[in-house]
C-alpha positions as CSV (number, residue, x, y, z in Angstrom):
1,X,0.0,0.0,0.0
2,X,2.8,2.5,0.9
3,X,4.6,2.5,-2.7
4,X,1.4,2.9,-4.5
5,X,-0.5,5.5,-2.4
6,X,2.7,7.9,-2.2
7,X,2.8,8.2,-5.8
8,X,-1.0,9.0,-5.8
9,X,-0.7,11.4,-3.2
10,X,2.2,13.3,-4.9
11,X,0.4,13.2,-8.3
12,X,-2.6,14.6,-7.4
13,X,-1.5,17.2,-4.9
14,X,-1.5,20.0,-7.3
15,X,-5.2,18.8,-8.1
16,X,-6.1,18.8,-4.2
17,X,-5.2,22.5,-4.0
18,X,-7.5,23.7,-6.8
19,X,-10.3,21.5,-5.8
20,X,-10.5,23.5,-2.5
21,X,-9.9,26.9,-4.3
22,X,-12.6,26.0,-7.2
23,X,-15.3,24.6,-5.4
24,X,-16.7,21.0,-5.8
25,X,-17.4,19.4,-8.6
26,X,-20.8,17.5,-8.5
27,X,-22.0,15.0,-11.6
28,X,-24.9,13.9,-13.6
29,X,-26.5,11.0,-12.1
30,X,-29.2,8.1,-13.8
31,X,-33.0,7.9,-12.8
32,X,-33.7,7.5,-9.2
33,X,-34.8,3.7,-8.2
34,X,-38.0,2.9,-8.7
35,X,-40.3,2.3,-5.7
36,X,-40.8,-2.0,-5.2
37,X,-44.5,-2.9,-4.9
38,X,-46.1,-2.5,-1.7
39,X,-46.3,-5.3,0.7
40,X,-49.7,-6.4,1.7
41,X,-49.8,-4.6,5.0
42,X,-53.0,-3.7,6.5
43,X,-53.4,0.0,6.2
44,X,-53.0,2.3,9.7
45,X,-56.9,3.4,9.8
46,X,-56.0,7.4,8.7
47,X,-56.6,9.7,5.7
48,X,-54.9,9.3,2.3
49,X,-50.8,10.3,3.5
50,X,-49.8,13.7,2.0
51,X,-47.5,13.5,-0.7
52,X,-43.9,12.7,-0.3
53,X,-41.3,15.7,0.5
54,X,-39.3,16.3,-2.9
55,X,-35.8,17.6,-1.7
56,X,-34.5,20.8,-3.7
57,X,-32.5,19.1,-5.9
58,X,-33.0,18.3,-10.1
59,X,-34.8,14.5,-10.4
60,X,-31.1,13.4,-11.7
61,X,-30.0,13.8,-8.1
62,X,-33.4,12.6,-6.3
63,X,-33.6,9.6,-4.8
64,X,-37.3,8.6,-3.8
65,X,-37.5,5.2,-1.9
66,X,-41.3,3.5,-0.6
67,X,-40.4,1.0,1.7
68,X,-43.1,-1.5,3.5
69,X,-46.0,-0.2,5.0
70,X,-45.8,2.6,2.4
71,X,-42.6,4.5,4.6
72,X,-40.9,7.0,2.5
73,X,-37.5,8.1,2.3
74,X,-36.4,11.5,-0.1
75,X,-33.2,12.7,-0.3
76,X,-30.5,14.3,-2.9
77,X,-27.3,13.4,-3.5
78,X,-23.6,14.7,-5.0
79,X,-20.3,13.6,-5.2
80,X,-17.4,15.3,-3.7
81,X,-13.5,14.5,-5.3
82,X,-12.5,14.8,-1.9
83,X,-15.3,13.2,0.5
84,X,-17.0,11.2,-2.0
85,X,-20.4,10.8,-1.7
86,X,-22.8,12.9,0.1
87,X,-26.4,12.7,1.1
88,X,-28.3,16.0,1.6
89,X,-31.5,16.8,2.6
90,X,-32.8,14.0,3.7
91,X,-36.4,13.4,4.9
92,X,-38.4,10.3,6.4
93,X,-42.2,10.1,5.8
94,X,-44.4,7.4,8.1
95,X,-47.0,5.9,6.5
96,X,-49.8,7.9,6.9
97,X,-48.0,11.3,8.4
98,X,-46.2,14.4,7.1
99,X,-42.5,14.3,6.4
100,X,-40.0,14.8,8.8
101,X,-36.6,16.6,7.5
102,X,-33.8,14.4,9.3
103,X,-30.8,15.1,7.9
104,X,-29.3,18.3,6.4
105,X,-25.9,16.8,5.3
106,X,-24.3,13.5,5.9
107,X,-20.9,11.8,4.9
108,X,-17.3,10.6,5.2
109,X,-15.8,12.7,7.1
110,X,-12.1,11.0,6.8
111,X,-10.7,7.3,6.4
112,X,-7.0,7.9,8.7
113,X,-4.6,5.0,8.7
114,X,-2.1,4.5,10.4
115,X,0.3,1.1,10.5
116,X,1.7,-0.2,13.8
117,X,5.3,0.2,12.9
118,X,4.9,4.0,12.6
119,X,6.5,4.1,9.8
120,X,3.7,4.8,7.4
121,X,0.5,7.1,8.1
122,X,-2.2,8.0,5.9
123,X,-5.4,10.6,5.4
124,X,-7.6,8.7,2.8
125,X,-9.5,11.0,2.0
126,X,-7.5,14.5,1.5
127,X,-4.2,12.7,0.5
128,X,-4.4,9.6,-1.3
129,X,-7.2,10.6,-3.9
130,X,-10.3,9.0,-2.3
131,X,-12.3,10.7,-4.6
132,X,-10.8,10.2,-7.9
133,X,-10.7,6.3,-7.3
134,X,-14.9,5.8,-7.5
135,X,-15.0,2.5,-9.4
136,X,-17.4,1.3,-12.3
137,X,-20.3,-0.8,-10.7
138,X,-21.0,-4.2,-13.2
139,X,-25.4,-5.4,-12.6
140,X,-24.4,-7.9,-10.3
141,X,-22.8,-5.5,-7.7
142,X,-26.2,-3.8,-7.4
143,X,-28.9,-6.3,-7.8
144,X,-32.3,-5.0,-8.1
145,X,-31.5,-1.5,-8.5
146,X,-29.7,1.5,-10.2
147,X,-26.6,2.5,-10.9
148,X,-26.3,6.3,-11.7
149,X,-23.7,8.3,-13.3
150,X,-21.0,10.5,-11.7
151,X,-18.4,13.0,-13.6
152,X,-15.2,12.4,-11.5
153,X,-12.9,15.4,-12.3
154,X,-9.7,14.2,-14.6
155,X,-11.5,10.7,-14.4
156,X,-14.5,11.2,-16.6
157,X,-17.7,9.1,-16.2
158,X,-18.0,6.4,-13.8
159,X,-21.1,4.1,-13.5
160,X,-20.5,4.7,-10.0
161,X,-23.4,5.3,-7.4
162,X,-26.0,1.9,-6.5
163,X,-29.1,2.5,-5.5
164,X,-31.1,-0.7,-4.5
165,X,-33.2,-2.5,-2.0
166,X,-32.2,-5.5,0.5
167,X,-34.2,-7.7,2.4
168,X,-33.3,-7.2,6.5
169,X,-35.8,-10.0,7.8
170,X,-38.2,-9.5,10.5
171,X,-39.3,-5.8,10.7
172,X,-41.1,-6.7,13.9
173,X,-43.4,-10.1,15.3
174,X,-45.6,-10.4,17.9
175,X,-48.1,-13.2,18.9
176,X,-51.7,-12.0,19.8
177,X,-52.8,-12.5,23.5
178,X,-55.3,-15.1,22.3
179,X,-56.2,-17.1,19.4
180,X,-53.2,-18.0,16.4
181,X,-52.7,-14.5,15.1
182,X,-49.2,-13.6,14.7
183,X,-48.5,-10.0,13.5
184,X,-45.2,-9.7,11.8
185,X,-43.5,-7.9,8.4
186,X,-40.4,-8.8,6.6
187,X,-38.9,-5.7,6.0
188,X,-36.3,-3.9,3.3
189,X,-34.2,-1.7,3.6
190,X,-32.9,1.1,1.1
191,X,-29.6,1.0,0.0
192,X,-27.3,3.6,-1.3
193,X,-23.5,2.7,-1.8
194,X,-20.1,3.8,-3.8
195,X,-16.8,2.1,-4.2
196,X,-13.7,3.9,-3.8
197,X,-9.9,2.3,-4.4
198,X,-7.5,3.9,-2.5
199,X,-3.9,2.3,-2.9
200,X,-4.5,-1.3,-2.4
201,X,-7.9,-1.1,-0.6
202,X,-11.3,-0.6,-1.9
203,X,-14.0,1.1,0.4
204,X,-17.6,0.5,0.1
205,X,-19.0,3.8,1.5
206,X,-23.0,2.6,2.1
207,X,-25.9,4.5,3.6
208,X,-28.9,1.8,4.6
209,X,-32.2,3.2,5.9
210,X,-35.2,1.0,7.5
211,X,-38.9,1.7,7.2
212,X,-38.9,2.1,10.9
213,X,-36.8,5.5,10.6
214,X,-33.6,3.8,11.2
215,X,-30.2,4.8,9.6
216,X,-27.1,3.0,8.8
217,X,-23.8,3.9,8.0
218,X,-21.1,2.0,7.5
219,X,-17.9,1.2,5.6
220,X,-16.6,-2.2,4.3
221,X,-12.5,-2.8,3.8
222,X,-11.7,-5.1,1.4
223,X,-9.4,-5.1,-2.1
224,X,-5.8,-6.6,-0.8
225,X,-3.1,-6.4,1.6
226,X,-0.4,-4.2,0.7
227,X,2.5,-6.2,-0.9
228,X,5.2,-3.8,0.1
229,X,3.9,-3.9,3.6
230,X,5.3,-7.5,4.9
231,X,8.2,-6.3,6.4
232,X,6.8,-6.2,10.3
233,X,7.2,-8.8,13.3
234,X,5.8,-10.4,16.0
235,X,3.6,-7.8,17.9
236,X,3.0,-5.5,15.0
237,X,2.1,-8.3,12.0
238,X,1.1,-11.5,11.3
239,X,2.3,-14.1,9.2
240,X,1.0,-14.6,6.3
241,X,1.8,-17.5,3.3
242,X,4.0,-20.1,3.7
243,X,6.1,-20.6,7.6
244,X,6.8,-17.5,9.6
245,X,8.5,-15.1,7.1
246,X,6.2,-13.0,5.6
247,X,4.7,-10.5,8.4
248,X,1.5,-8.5,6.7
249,X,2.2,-4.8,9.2
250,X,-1.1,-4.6,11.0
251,X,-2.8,-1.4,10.7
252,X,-5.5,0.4,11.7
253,X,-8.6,1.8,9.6
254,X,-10.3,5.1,12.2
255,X,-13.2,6.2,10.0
256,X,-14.8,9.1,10.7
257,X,-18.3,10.5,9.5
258,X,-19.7,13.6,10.0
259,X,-23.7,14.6,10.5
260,X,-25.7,17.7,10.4
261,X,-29.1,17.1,11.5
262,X,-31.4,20.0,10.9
263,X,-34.6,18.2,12.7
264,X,-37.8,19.0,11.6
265,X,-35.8,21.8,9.4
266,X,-34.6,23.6,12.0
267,X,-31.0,23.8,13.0
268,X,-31.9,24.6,17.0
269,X,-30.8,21.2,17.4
270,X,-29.5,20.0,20.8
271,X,-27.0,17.3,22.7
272,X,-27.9,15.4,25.5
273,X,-26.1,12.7,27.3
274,X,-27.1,9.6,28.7
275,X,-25.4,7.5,31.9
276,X,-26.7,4.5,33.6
277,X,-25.5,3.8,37.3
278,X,-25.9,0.4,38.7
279,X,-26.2,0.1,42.3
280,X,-25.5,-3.7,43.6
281,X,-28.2,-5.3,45.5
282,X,-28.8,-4.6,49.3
283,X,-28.0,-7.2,51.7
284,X,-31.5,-7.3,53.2
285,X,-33.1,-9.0,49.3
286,X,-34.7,-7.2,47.0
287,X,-32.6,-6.3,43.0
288,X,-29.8,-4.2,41.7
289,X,-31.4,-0.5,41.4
290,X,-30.5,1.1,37.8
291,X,-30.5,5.4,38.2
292,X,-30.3,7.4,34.5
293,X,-28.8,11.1,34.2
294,X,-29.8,12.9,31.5
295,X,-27.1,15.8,30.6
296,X,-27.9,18.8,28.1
297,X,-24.7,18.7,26.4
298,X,-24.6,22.4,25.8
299,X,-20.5,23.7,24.8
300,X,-18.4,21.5,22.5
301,X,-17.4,18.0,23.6
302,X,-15.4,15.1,22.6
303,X,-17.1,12.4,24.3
304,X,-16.1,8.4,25.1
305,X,-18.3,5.9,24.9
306,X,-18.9,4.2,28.0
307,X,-21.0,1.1,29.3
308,X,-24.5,2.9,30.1
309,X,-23.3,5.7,28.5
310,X,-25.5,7.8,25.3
311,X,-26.0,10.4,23.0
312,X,-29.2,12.1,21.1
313,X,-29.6,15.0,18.5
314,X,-32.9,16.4,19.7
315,X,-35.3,18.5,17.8
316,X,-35.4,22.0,19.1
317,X,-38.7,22.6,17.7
318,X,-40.3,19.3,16.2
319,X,-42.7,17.2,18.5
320,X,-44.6,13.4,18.1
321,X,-48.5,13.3,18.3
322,X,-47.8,12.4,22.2
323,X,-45.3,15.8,22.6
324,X,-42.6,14.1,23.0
325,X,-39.3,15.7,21.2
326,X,-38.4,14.1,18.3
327,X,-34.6,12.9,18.4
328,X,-32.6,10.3,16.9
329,X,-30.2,8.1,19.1
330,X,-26.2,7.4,18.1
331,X,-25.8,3.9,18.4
332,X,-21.8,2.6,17.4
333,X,-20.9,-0.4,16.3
334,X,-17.7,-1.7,17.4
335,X,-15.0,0.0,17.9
336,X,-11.1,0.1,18.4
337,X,-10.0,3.6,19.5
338,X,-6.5,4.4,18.5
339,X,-4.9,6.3,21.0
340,X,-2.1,7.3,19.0
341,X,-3.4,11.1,17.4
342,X,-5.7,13.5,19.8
343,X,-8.4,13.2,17.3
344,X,-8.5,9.6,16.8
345,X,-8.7,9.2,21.0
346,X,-12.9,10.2,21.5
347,X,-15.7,8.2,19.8
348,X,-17.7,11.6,19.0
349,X,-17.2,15.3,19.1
350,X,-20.2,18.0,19.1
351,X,-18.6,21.3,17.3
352,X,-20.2,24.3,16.8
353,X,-20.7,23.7,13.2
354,X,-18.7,25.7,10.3
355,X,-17.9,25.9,6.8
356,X,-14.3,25.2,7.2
357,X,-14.5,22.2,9.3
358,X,-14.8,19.8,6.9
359,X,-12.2,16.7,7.5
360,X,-11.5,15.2,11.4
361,X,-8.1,15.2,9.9
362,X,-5.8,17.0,7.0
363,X,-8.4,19.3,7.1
364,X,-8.4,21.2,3.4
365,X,-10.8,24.1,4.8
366,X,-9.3,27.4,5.4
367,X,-10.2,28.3,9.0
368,X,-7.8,30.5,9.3
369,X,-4.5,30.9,11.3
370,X,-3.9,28.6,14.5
371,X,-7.4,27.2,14.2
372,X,-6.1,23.6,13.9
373,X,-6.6,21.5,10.9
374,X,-8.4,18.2,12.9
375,X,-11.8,17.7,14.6
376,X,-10.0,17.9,18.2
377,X,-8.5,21.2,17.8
378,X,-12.1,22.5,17.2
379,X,-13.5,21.4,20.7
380,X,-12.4,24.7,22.7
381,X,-15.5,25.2,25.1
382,X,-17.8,27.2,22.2
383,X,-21.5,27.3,23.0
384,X,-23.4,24.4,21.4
385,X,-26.4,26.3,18.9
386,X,-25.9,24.3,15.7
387,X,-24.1,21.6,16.2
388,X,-22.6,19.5,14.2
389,X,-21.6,15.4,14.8
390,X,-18.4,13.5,14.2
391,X,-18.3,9.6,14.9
392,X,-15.7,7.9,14.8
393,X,-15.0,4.1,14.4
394,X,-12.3,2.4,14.6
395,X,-10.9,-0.9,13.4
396,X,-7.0,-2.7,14.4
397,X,-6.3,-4.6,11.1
398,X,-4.3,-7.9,12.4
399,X,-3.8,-9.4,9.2
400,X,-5.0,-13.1,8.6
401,X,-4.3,-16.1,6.2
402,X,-8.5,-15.8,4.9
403,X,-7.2,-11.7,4.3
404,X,-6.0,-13.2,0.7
405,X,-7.0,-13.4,-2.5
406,X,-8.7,-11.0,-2.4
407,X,-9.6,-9.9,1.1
408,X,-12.9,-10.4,2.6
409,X,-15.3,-7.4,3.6
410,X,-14.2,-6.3,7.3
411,X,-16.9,-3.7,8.1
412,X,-17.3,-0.7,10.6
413,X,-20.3,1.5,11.2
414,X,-23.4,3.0,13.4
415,X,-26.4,3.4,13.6
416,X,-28.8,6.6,13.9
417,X,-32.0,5.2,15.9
418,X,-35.3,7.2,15.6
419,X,-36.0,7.5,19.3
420,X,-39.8,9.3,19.8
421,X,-39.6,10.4,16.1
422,X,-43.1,9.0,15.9
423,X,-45.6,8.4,18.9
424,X,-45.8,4.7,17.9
425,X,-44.1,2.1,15.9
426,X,-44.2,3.7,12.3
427,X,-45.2,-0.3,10.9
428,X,-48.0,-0.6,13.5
429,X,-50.8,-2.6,11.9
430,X,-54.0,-1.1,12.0
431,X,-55.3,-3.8,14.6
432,X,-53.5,-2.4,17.2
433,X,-53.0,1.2,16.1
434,X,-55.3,2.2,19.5
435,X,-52.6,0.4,21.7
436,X,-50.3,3.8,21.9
437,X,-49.5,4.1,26.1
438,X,-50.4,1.2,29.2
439,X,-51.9,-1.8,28.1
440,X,-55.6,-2.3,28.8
441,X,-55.2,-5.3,31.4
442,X,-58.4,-6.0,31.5
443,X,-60.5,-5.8,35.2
C-alpha cells in the first residue's frame, strides 16, 4: 500500500489545491430507483398520507424510496473529489403522516490509517485521492436497483453510485394474546453505496435506511493487503503465506463521518447525554437499582463511549402526536480507538458547526491561522447552537491467512436510531394502532 498510495498522493497534490480553491465538482446522475411494490400490510386506519417531500435538488439527483407499509424516504445526492459521496436533505415520511426533515448533510468525514510500525500514516480521503478512485459498478454488484452516473474530475464518467433495495428480515413479530394470530412484516431496507480504491484497498461507503426511521452507515474494507507492507514482526504483524517469514504490518482503519441534522428543518438542534448507574443489591433482598442522568450537552465535547453511556440529536422545535421531542439516538458499532493522534482518541465530538470544518483530519478548509486542521483542535468550550456530529469508528487490522485473494469485507459503522420520532411504531398494523401508552389489562 505505501509505494502505491505515495505516488497518488504526490500526483494529485496539485489537483487537491484547486479543488479546494474551485469549489466541488458535483455530476450527472441516472433515474432514481424505482419504488418495489407495496407489501400487503393492512393499512394504519388514517386519511390518504400527504405527498412525499421532494428535496431541492434536479430528479437526476433525487432519490425517492417506498419502503413497507408505504414509509418513504427522499433525499439528494452529489459527489465530492475529496469526501465522495454525500447525502443532503434527507427526509423520512411514516406511512400515513407528514414528512419529517432528518438530515441536512451527511458523509465521510475522513478514512485515517495509520500502520503499527509508525513508519507509514495515511489521510484517505484529503491525501491519497479518495475521490478520484470511485469505481465502475458491473449489474451484479447492485442487484435490483440502479446504478447512476457521476463526472469524476480528470476521471471522466464512472457508472458509480448503486441504488437498490435489500431484504433485513423481521421488521417486527408479535403473537396476539389469544387465538393463532401472529403480527409480523419482513422488512427492506434502502440501500445507497459507492466504491472507492485507495492504494491497495477498496471502500464500500453505504448508507442503509429502514422503514422504521432507522439509519445505517457503515464502511466495508476489502481489495488486498499491501505487498510492500510484509516487512513487520511479532507484535506488530502476522504471518502470512508459507512458515513465519512473511509478516502482513497490521494497521488500523479510524473512519470518521460527520452529520448535520437540521430536525424538523430547523438547525436549534441539541445534545444530551445519557449515563446508567448500577447500584449492587442490598443485603436485606430485593434487585440491583439502575439510576439514569440525562445531561444537556450544551458547549463542545469530545465524548467516550462508555457502558450505560448515550447520546441524542434532539429536535429544538419538532414534536410526536404524544409531545414528545423528536430525536434520533447514536448507536456505534464496534469499535477500536487508536490512541495514537488527539483526534483519533474520542468516539464523537459535538462542534459548533462551520464551513471550514470539513475533515476530522488533514483538514483542506481554510479556517484561518492557529485554528487547527483536525476535529479535536475545534473542541475549545464554544456554546453548542448548531451543532454539528463526528463519529468515529475504529478498526486494528491484524492481518490473517483468509485476508488473501482477495480480502474479505471487514466492516465498521453505526447506527442513527429514531427515538420518539413517531408516537408509535411507524409499521403498527391497524389492529392495534389504539394500543399507543399502558396496556388495557383488562378488570
Amino acid at each position: 500500500m505505501s509505494t502505491q498510495r505515495t505516488t497518488r498522493t504526490r500526483r494529485r497534490g496539485a489537483v487537491l489545491t484547486a479543488a479546494v480553491l474551485l469549489g466541488t465538482a458535483t455530476a450527472a446522475a441516472g433515474p432514481a430507483t424505482a419504488a418495489p411494490p407495496r407489501p400487503p400490510v393492512p393499512p394504519l386506519p388514517t386519511a390518504a398520507p400527504p405527498p412525499p417531500a421532494q428535496p431541492a435538488c434536479s430528479a437526476a439527483y433525487r432519490i425517492t424510496q417506498k419502503l413497507e407499509g408505504g414509509a418513504v424516504w427522499n433525499m439528494c445526492w452529489r459527489y465530492n473529489t475529496d469526501a465522495g459521496l454525500t447525502l443532503d436533505r434527507v427526509t423520512y415520511q411514516a406511512p400515513g403522516a407528514a414528512p419529517v426533515k432528518v438530515l441536512t448533510s451527511a458523509r465521510l468525514a475522513q478514512i485515517h490509517v495509520p500502520y503499527d510500525d509508525g513508519v507509514a500514516e495515511y489521510d484517505d480521503l484529503t491525501g491519497a485521492g479518495f475521490g478520484w478512485g470511485l469505481q465502475n459498478l458491473k449489474p451484479a454488484e447492485c442487484p435490483g436497483g440502479t446504478i447512476s452516473t457521476v463526472k469524476v474530475p480528470e476521471v471522466g464518467q464512472v457508472k458509480g453510485l448503486c441504488t437498490t433495495t435489500r431484504a433485513r428480515g423481521h421488521a417486527y413479530r408479535m403473537a396476539a394474546d389469544g387465538g393463532d394470530k401472529v403480527f409480523q412484516v419482513q422488512g427492506k431496507d434502502l440501500l445507497v453505496y459507492t466504491v472507492n480504491k485507495v492504494g491497495w484497498y477498496e471502500y464500500i461507503s453505504e448508507w442503509r435506511f429502514s422503514a422504521d426511521g432507522t439509519i445505517g452507515a457503515n464502511v466495508g474494507a476489502t481489495g488486498s493487503l499491501s505487498p510492500v507492507d510484509y516487512n513487520a514482526t511479532d507484535g506488530r504483524g502476522w504471518p502470512i503465506g508459507k512458515g513465519a517469514r512473511a509478516y502482513a504490518t497490521s494497521h488500523a482503519h479510524n473512519v470518521f463521518w460527520k452529520l448535520d441534522f437540521g430536525l424538523d428543518g430547523s438547525t436549534k438542534d441539541r445534545i444530551e447525554q445519557f449515563d446508567s448507574t448500577v447500584t449492587a443489591p442490598p443485603a436485606t433482598g430485593g434487585g440491583p437499582t439502575v439510576k439514569t442522568k440525562r445531561t444537556v450537552v450544551t458547549k463542545e465535547l469530545a465524548g467516550d463511549a462508555k457502558n450505560m453511556r448515550w447520546w441524542r440529536v434532539v429536535s429544538g422545535t419538532g414534536k410526536n402526536a404524544d409531545g414528545h421531542a423528536r430525536s434520533y439516538e447514536i448507536v456505534p458499532g464496534h469499535t477500536d480507538t487508536h490512541a495514537g493522534r488527539g483526534f483519533t482518541k474520542h468516539d464523537v465530538y459535538f462542534t459548533q458547526s462551520r464551513a471550514c470544518e470539513q475533515f476530522a483530519s488533514n483538514n483542506i478548509g481554510n479556517c484561518g491561522t492557529n485554528a487547527g486542521d483536525s476535529v479535536d483542535k475545534w473542541v475549545n468550550g464554544e456554546t453548542l447552537t448548531k451543532p454539528s456530529v463526528w463519529v468515529n469508528i475504529g478498526f486494528h487490522h491484524m492481518a490473517r491467512d483468509e485476508d488473501q485473494q482477495p480480502m474479505p469485507v471487514h466492516w465498521q459503522g453505526f447506527q442513527l436510531a429514531p427515538r420518539d420520532l413517531t408516537a408509535m411504531n411507524p409499521l403498527t398494523p391497524a389492529d392495534l394502532a389504539s394500543e399507543n401508552g399502558q396496556p388495557d389489562l383488562g378488570s
